[in-house]
N, C-alpha and C positions, 0 to 999 in steps of 0.2 A: 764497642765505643760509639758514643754517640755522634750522627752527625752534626753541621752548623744550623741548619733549620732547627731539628731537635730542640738542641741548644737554647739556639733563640726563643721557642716555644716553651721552654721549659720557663726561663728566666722571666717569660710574658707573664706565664698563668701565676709566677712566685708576686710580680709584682701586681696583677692585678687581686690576687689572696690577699695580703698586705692591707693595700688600698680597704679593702672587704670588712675585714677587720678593723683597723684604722676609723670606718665609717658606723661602727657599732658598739665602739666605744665612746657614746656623746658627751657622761658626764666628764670623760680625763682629758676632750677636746676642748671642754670649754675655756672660754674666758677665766683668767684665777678669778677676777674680782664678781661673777657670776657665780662660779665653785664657792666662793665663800660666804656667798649670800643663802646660799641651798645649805650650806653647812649649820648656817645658823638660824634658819627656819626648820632644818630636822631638830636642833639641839633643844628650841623652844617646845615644839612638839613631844618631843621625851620627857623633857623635865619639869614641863605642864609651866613652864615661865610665861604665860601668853600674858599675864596681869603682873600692871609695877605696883608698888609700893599703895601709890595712892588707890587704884582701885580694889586692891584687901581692903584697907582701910575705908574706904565710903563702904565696904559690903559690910566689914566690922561695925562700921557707923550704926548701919539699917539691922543689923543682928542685935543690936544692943550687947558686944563685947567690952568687959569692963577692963581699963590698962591701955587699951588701943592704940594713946597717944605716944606711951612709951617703947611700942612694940616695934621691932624690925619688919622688915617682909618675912624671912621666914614664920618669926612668931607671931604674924598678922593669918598666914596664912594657912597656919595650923591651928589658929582660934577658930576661924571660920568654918574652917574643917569641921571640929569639932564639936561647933553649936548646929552646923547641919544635921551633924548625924541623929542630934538630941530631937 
């Protein structure tokens, strides 16, 4: 059986592990409204969204894409695609 010193040392080292832990977890400490800012600089990053609407379009402009004005972003940005590759 353990004695009270033990005890208490044990319960020290449990809570300074915790703590250890705890401090190595930065992203799930942060701020939500920080979390959600990183959430959606990862999301633009993946989904190549870094450009709105109008900057397809001035590039569609300068590619000489014909239709442009009726185009959405995705199909702004699949023309462009497209006349690069050409």
């Amino acid at each position: 059986m353990a004695s009270k010193k033990q005890r208490k040392a044990a319960k020290h080292n449990v809570k300074k592990a915790q703590a250890g832990a705890k401090k190595k977890q930065t992203l799930k400490n942060l701020p939500k409204s920080t979390k959600s800012a990183l959430g959606k600089e990862g999301s633009k990053v993946r989904t190549g969204a870094d450009k709105s609407r109008q900057e397809y379009y001035d590039e569609a402009q300068r590619l000489g894409v014909a239709g442009r004005s009726q185009m959405g972003k995705a199909d702004l940005k699949r023309a462009v695609q497209r006349r690069r590759a050409k």
